[in-house]
MDAnalysis code that builds the backbone (N, CA, C; Angstrom):
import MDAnalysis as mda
import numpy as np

u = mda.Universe.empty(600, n_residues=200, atom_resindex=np.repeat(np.arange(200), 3), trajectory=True)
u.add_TopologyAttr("name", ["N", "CA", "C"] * 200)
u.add_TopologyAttr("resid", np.arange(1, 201))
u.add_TopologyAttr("resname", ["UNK", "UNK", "UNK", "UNK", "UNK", "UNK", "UNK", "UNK", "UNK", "UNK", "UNK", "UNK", "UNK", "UNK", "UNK", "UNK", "UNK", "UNK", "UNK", "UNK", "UNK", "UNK", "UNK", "UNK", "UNK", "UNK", "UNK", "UNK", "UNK", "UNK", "UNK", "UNK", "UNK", "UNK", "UNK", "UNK", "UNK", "UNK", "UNK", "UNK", "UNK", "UNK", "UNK", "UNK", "UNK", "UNK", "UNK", "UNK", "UNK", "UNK", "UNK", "UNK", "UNK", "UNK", "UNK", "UNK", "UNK", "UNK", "UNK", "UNK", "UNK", "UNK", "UNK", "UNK", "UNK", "UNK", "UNK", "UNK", "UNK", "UNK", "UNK", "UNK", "UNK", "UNK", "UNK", "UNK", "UNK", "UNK", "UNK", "UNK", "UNK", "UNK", "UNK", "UNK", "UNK", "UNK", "UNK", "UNK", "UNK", "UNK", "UNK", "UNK", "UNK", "UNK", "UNK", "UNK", "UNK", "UNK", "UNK", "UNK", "UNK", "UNK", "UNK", "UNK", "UNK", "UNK", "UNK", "UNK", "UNK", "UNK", "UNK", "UNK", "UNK", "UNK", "UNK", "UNK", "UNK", "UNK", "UNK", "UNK", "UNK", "UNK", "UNK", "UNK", "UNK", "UNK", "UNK", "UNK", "UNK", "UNK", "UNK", "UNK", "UNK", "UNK", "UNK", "UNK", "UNK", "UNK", "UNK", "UNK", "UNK", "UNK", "UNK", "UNK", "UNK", "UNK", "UNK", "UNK", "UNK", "UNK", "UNK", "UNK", "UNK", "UNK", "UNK", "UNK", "UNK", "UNK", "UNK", "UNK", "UNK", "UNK", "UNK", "UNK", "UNK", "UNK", "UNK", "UNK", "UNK", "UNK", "UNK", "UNK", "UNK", "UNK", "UNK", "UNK", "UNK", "UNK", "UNK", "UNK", "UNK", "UNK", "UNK", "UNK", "UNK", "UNK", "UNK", "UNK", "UNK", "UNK", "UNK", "UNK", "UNK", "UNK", "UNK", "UNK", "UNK", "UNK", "UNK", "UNK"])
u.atoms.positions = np.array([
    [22.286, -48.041, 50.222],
    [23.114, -47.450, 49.176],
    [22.408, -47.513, 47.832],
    [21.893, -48.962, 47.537],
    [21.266, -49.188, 46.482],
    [19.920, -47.847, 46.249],
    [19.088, -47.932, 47.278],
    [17.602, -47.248, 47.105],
    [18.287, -45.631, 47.068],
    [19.969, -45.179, 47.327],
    [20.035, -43.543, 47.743],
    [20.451, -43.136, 45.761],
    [21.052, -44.494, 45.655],
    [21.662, -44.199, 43.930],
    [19.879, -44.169, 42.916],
    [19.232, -45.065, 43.506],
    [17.772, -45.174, 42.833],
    [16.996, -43.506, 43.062],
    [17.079, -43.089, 43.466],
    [16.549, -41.960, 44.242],
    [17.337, -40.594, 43.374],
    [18.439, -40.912, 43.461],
    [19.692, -39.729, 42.977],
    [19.346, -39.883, 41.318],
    [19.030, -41.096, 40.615],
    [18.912, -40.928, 39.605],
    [17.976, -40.540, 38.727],
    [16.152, -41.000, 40.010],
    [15.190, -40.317, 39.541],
    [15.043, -38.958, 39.794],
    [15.442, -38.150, 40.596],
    [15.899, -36.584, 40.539],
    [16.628, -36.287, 39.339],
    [17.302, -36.894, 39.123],
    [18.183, -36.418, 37.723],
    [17.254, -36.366, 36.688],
    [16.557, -36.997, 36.430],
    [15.497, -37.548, 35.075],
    [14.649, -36.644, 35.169],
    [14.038, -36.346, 36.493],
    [13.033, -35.002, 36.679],
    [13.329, -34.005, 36.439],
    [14.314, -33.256, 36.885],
    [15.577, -32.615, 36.545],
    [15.447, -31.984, 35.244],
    [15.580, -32.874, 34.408],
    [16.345, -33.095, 32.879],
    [14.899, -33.077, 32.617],
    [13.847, -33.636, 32.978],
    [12.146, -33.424, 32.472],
    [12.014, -31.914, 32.321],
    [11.983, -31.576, 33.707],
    [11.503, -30.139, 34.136],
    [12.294, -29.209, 32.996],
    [14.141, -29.229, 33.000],
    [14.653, -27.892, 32.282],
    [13.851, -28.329, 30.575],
    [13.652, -29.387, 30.294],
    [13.508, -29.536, 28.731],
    [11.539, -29.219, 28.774],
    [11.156, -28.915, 29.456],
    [9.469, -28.643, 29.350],
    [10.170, -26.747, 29.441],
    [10.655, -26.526, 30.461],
    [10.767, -25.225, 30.447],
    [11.573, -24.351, 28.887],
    [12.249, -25.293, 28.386],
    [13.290, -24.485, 27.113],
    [12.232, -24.782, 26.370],
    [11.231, -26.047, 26.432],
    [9.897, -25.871, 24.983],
    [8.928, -25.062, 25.144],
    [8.479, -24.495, 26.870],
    [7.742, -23.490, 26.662],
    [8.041, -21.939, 26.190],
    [9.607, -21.829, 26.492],
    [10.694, -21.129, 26.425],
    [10.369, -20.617, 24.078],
    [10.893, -21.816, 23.587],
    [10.924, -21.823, 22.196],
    [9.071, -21.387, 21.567],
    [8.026, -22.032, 22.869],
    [6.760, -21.947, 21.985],
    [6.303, -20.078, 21.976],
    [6.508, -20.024, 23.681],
    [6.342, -18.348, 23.765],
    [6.958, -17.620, 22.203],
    [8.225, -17.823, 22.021],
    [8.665, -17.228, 21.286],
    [8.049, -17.147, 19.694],
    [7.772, -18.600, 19.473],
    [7.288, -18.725, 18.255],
    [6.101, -17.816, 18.227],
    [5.286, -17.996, 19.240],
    [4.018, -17.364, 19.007],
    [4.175, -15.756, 18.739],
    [4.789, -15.338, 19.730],
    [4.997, -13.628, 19.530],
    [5.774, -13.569, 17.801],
    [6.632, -14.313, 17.693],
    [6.874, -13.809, 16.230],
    [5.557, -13.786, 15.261],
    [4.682, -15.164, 15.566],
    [3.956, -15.263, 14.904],
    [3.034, -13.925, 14.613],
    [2.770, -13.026, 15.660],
    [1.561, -12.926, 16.233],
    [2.304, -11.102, 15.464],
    [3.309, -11.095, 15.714],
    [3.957, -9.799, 15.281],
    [3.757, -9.901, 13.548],
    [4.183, -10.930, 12.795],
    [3.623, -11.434, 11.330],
    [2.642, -10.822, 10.878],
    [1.712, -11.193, 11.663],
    [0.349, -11.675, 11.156],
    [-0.299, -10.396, 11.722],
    [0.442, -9.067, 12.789],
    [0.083, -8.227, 12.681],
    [0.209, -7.075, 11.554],
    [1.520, -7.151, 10.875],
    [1.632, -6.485, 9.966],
    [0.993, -6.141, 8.678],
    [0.853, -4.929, 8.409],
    [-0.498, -5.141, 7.444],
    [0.283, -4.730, 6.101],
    [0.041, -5.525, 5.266],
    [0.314, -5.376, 3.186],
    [-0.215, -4.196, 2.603],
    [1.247, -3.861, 2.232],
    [0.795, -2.736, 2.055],
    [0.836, -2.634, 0.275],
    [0.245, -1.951, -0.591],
    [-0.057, -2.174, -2.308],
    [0.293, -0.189, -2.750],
    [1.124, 0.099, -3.378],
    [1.269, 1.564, -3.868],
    [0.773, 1.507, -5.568],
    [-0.165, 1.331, -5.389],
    [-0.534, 1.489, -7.279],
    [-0.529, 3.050, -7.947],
    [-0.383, 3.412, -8.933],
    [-0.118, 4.310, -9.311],
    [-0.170, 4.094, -11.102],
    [-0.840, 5.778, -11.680],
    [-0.595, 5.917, -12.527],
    [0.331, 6.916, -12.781],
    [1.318, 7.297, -14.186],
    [2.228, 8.434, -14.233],
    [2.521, 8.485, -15.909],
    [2.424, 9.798, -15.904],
    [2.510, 10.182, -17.233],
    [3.791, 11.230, -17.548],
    [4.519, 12.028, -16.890],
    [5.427, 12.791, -16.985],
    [6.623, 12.094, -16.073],
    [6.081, 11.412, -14.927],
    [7.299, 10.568, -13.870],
    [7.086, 11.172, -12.069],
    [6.573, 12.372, -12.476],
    [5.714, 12.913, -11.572],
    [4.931, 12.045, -10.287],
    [4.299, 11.317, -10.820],
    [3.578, 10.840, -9.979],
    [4.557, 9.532, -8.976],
    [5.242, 8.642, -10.107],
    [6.307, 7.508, -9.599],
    [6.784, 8.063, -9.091],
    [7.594, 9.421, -9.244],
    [8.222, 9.720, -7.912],
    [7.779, 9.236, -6.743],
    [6.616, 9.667, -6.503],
    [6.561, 10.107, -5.146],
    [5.528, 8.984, -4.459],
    [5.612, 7.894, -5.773],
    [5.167, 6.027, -5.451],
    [6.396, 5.843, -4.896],
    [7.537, 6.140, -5.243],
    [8.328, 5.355, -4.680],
    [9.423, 5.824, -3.706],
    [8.895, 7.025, -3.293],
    [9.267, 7.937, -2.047],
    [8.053, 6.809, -0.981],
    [6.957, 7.132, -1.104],
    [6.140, 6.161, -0.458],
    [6.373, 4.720, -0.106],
    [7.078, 4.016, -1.324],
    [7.727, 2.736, -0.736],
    [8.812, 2.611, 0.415],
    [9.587, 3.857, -0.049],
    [10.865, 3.963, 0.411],
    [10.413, 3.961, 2.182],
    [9.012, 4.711, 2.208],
    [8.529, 4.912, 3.844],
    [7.983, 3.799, 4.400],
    [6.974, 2.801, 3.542],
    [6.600, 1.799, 4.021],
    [6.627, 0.438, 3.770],
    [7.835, -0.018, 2.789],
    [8.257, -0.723, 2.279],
    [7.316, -1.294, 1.574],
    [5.968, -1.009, 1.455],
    [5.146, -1.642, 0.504],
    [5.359, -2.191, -1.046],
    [4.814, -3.078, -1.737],
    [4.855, -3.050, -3.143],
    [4.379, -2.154, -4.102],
    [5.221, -1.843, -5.205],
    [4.482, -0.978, -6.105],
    [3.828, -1.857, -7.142],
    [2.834, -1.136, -8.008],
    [2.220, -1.778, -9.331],
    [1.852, -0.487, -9.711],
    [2.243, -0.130, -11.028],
    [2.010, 0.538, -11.997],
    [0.891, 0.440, -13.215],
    [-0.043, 1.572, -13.143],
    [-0.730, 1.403, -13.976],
    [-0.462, 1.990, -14.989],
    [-0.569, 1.243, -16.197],
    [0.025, 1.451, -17.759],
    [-1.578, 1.363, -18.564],
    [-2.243, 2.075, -19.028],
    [-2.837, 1.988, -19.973],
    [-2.469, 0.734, -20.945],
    [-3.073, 0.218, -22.117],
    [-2.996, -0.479, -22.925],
    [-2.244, 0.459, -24.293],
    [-3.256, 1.502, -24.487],
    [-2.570, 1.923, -25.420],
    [-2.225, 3.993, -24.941],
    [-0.634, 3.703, -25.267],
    [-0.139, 4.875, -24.293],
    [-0.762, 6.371, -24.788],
    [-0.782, 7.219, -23.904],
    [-1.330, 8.387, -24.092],
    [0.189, 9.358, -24.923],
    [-0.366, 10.366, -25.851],
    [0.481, 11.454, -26.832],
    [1.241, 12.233, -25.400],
    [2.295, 11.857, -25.777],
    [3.475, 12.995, -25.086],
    [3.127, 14.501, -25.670],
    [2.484, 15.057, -26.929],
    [2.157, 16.350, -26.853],
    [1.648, 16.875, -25.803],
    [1.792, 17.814, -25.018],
    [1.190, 18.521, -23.900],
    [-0.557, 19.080, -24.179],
    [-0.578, 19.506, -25.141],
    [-2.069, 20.264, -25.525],
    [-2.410, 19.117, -26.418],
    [-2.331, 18.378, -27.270],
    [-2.767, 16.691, -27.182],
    [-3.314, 16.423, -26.178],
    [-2.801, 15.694, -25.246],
    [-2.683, 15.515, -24.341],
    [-3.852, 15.842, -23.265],
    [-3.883, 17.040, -23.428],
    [-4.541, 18.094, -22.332],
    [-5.828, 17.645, -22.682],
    [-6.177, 17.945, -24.036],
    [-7.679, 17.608, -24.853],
    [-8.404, 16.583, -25.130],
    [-7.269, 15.310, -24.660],
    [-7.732, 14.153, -25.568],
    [-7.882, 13.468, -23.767],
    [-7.263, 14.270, -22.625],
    [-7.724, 13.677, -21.026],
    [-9.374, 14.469, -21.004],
    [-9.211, 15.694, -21.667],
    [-10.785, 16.361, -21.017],
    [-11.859, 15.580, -21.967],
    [-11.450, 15.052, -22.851],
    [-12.778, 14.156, -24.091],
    [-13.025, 12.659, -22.849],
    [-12.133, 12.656, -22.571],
    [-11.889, 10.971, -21.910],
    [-12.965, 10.879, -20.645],
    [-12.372, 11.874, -19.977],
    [-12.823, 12.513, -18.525],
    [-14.601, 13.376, -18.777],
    [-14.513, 13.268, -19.650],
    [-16.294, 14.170, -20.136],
    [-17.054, 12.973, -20.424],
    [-16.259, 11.928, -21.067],
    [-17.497, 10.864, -21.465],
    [-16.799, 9.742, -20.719],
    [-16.654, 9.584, -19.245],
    [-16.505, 8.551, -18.107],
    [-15.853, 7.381, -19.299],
    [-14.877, 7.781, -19.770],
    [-14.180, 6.831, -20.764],
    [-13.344, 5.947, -19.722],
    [-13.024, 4.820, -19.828],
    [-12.542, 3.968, -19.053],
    [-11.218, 3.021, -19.799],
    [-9.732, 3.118, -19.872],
    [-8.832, 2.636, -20.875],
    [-8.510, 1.296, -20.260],
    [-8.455, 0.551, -21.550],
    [-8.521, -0.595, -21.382],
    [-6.869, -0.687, -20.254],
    [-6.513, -1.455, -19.471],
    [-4.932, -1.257, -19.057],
    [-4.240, -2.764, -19.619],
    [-3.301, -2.597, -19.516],
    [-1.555, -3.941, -19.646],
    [-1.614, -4.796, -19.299],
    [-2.099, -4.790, -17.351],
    [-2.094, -5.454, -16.572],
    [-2.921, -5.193, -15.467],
    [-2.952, -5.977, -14.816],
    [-3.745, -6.127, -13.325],
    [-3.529, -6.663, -12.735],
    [-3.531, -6.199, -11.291],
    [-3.326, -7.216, -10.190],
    [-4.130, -8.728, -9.965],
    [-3.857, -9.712, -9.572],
    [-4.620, -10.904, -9.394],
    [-4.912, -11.175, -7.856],
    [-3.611, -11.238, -7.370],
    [-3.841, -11.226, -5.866],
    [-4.094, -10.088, -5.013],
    [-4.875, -9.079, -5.406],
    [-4.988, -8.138, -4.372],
    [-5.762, -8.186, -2.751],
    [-6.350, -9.577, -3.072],
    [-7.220, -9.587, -2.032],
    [-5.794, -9.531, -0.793],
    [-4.666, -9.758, -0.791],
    [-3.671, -9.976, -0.033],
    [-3.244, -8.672, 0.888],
    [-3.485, -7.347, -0.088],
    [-3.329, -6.506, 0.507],
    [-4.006, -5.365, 1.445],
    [-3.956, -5.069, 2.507],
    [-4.667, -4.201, 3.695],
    [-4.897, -2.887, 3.458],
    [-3.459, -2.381, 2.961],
    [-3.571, -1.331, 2.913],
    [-3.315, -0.898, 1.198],
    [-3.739, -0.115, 0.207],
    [-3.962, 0.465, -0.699],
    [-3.552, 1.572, -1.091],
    [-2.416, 2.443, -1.186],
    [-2.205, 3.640, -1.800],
    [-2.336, 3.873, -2.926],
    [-3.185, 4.704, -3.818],
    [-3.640, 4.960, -5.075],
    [-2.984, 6.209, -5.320],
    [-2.562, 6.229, -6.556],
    [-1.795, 7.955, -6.520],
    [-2.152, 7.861, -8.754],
    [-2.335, 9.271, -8.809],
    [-2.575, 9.832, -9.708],
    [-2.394, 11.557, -10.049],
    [-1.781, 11.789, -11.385],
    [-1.876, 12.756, -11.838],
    [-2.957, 13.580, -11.787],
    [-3.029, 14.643, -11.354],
    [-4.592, 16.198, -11.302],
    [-5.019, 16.153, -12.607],
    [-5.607, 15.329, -13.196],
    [-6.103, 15.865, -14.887],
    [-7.652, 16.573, -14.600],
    [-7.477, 17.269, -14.939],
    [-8.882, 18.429, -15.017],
    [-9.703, 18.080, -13.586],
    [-8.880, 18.400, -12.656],
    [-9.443, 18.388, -11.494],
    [-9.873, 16.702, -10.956],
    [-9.756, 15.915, -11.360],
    [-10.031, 14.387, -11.219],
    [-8.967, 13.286, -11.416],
    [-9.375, 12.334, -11.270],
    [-8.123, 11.250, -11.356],
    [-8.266, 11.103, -13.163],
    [-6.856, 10.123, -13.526],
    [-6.910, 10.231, -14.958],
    [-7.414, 8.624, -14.969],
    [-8.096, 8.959, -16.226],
    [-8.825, 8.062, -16.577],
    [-8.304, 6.512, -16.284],
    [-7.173, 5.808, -16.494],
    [-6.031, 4.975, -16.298],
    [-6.489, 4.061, -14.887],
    [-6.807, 5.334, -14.189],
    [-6.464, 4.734, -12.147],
    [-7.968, 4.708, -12.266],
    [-8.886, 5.683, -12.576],
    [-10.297, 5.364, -12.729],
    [-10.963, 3.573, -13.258],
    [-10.005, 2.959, -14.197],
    [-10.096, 1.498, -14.513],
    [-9.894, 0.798, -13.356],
    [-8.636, 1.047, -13.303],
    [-8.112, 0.431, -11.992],
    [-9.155, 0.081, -10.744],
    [-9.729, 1.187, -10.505],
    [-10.737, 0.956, -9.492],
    [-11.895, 0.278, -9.565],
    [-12.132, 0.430, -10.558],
    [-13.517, 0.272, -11.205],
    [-13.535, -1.630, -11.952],
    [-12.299, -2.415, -11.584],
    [-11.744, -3.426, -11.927],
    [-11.836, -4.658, -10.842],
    [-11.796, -3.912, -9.729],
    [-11.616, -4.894, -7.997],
    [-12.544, -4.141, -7.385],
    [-12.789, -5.296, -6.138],
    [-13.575, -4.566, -4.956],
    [-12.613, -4.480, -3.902],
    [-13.010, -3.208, -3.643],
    [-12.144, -2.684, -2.198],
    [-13.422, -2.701, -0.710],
    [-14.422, -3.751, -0.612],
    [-14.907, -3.543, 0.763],
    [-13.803, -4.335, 1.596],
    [-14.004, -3.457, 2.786],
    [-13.122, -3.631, 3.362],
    [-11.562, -3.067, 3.514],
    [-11.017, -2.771, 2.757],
    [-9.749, -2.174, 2.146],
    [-9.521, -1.139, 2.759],
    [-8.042, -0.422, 3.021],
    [-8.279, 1.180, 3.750],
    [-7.264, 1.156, 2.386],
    [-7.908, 2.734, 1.698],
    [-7.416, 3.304, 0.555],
    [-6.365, 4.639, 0.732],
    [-5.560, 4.853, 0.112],
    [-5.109, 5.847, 1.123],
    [-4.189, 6.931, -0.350],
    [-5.409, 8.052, -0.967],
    [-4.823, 8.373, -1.987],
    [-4.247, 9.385, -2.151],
    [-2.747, 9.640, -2.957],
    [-1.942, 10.370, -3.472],
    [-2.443, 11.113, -4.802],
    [-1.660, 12.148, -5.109],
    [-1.478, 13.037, -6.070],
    [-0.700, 13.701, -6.618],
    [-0.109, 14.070, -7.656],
    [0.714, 15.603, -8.217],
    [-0.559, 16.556, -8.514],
    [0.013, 17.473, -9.164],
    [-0.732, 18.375, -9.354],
    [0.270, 19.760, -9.662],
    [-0.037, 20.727, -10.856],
    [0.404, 21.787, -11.400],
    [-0.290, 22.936, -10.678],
    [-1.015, 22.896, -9.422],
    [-1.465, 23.757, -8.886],
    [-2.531, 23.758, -8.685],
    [-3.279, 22.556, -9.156],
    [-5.168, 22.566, -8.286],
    [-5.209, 21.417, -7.282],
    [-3.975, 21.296, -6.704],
    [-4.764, 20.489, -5.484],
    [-5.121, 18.847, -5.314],
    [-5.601, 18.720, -4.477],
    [-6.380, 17.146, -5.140],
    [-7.539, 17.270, -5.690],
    [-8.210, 19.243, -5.693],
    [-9.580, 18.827, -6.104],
    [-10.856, 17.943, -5.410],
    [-11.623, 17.343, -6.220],
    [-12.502, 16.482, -6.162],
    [-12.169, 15.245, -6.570],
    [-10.677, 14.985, -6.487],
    [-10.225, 13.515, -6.988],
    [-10.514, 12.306, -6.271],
    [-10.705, 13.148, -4.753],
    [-10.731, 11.570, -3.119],
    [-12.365, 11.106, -3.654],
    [-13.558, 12.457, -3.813],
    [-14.540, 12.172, -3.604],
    [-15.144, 11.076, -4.939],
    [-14.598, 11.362, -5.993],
    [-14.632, 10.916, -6.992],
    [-13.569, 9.200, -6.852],
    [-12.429, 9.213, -6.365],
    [-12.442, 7.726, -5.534],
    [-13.187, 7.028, -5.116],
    [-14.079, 7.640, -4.028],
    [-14.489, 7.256, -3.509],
    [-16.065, 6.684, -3.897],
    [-16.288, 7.530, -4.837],
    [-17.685, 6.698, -5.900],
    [-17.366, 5.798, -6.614],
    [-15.912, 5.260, -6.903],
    [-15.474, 4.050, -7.228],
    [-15.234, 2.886, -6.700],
    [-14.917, 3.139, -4.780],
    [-14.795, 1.888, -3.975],
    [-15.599, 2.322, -2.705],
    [-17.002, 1.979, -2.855],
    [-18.305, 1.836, -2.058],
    [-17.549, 0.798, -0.982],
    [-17.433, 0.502, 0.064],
    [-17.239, -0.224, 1.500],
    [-15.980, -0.074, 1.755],
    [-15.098, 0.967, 0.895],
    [-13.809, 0.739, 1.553],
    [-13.453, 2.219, 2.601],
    [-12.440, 2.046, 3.102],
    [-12.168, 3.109, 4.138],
    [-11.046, 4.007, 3.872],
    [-11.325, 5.207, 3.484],
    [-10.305, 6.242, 2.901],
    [-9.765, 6.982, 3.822],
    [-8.095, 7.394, 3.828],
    [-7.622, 7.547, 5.155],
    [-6.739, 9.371, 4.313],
    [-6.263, 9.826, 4.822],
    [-5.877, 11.703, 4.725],
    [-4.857, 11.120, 3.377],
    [-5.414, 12.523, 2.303],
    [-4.411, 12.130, 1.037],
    [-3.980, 13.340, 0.862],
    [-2.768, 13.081, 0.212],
    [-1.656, 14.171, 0.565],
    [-1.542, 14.269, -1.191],
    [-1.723, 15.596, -1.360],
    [-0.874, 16.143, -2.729],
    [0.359, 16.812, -2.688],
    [1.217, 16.995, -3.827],
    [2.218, 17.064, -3.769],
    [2.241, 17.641, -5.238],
    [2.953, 19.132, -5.399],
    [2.985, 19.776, -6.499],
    [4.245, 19.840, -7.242],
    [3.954, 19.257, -8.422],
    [4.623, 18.296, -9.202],
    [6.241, 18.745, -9.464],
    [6.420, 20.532, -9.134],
    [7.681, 20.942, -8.890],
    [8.388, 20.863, -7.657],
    [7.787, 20.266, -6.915],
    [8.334, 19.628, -5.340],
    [8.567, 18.463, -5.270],
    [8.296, 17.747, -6.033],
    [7.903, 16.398, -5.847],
    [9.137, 15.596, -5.637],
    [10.447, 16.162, -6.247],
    [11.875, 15.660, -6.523],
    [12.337, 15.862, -4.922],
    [11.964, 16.890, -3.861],
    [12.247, 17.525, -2.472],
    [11.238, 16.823, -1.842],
    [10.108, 15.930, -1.511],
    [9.078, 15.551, -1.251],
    [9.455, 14.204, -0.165],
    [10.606, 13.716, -0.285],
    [10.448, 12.520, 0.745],
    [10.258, 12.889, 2.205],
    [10.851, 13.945, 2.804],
    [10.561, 14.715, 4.217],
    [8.937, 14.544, 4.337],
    [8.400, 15.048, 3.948],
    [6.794, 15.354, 3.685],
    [5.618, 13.991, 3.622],
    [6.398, 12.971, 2.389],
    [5.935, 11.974, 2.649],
    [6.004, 11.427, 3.438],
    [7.392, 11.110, 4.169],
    [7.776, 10.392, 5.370],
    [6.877, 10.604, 6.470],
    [6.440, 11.847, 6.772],
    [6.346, 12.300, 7.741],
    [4.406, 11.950, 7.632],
    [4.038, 12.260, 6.651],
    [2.247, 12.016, 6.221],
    [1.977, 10.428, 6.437],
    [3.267, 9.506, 6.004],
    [2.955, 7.885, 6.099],
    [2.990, 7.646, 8.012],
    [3.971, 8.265, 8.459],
    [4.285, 8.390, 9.872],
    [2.821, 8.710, 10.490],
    [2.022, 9.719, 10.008],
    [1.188, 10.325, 10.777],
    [0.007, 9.088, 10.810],
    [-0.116, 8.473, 9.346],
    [-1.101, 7.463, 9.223],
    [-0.661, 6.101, 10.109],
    [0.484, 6.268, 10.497],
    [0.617, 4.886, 11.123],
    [1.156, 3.594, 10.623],
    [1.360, 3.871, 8.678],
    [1.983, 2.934, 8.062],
    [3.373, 2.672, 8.191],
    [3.745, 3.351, 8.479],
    [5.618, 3.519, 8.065],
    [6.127, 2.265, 8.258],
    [7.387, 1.602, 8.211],
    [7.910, 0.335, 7.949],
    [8.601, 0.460, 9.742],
])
């Protein structure tokens, strides 16, 4: 009787071993796949310059698709709301590779994977503003992935001209968006972040 209760009780203990090894391999599986899902997700950064609102739009149609962070680039000292001001004092800027001092800057960018750059069409190129910006950090490594408005030329030569600003990084399809659409534009974006593979 004695050795059947000795017996009955070390089954129990094994028992109670075995289900509690199985619920911790149970809890570790799990941890790991969350982990592993984490640490797949890639950071995403929407920087942007904007001078009419034009361009934020459609930064933050872009967030809206990939939940990324925005950062805004602000010049230091703001550009003339005159239009033909304006117009003359981007083509002086843009003729002599003028570079404006900016507000702010990112510190931690090394954090982020992915990069959306978006800028206003000024005389066929990026405006001077996002040109700092670049010309501020290194992007080897980085996938860049740049936006635009535009009054009707396009992106131009704005990617290639990016792209003489961040030597090792990897530039992925950039979508313009004409600056009287831009308010109708989330369909379009949605669908361009979708195609790249970012979407949230």
């Amino acid at each position: 009787m004695k050795h059947s209760l000795m017996c009955a009780f070390a089954t129990s203990v094994l028992s109670l071993f075995a289900m509690t090894d199985f619920a911790s391999a149970q809890t570790t599986t799990k941890t790991k796949t969350l982990n592993n899902e984490t640490t797949g997700a890639k950071k995403v950064l929407i920087a942007y310059f904007s001078q009419s609102g034009n361009t934020r739009a459609m930064a933050k149609q872009i967030k809206s698709a990939t939940g990324g962070d925005l950062f805004e680039i602000v010049p230091l000292k703001a550009y003339p709301k005159e239009y033909k001001v304006l117009v003359d004092l981007a083509k002086d800027e843009i003729g002599k590779g003028y570079k404006p001092e900016l507000k702010s800057k990112i510190d931690n960018l090394s954090q982020y994977d992915v990069i959306f750059v978006g800028s206003p069409n000024w005389w066929s190129t990026i405006a001077p503003p996002v040109a700092t910006f670049l010309s501020l950090a290194r992007f080897e490594g980085k996938t860049i992935v740049p936006f635009m408005t535009h009054g009707g030329g396009g992106q131009a030569h704005m990617v290639a001209d990016m792209k003489k600003l961040c030597p090792g990084a990897t530039f992925l399809k950039a979508l313009p968006i004409s600056g009287s659409s831009v308010k109708e534009a989330q369909p379009e974006v949605t669908k361009w972040v979708t195609e790249l593979k970012l979407a949230k």
